[in-house]
C-alpha positions in Angstrom: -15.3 -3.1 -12.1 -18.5 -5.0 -10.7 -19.8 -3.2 -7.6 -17.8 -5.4 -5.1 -15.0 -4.9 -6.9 -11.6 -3.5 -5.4 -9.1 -1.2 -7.3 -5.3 -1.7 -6.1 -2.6 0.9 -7.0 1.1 1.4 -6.3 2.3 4.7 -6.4 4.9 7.1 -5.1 4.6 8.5 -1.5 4.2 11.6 -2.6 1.4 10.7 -4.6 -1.0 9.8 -1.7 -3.2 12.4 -0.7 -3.7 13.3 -4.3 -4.9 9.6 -5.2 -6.8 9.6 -2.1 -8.6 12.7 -3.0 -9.0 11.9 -6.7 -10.5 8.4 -6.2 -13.4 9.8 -3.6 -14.2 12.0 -6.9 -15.2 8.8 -8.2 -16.9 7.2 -4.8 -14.0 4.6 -4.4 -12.5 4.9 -0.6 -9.6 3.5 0.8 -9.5 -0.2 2.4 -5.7 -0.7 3.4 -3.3 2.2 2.8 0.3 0.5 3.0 3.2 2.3 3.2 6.6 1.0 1.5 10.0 1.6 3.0 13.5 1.1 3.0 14.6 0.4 6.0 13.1 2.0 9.4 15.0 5.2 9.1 13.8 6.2 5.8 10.7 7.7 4.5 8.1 5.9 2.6 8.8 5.7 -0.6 5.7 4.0 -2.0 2.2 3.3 -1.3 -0.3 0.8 -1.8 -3.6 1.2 -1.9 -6.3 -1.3 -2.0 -9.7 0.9 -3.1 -13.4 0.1 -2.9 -17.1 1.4 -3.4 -18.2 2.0 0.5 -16.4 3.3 2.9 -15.2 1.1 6.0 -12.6 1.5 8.4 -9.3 2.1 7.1 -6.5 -0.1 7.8 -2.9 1.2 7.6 0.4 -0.4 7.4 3.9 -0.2 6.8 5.8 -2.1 4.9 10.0 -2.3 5.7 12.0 -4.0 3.1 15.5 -3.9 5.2 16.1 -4.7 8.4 19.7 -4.9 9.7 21.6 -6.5 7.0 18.8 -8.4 5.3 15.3 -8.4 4.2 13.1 -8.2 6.5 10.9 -11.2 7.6 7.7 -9.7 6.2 9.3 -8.7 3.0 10.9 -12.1 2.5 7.5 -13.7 3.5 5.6 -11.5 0.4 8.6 -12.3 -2.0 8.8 -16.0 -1.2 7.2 -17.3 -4.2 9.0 -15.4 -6.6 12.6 -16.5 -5.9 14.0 -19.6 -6.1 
């Protein structure tokens, strides 16, 4: 990894604060933390997160798949270009 280099992983939920903790072992530091759910009323389920080599302020978001009946906009939006 060069030293501007980023490190993305997608993990369980549960798994968070251990990554987290384990990557500042190795100076990289969280960029964007996002977390993936179901629908609104459930818990995440995964996260993503994009690491780096200094830290900066942290951006966090969450990600809903289902909205309603359907996909929601967002998740349709990232999924676009791989459905026909």
């Amino acid at each position: 990894l060069t030293p501007h280099g980023k490190l993305a992983l997608l993990l369980p939920a549960a798994r968070e604060s251990e990554a987290i903790s384990l990557a500042a072992t190795h100076q990289f530091w969280p960029e964007e933390i996002v977390t993936v759910k179901q629908t609104p009323a459930h818990a995440g389920f995964r996260v993503m997160l994009l690491l780096r080599r200094e830290k900066i302020q942290v951006t966090e978001t969450t990600l809903i798949i289902r909205e309603g009946t359907g996909y929601s906009n967002l998740f349709q939006d990232l999924m676009d270009d791989y459905y026909l």
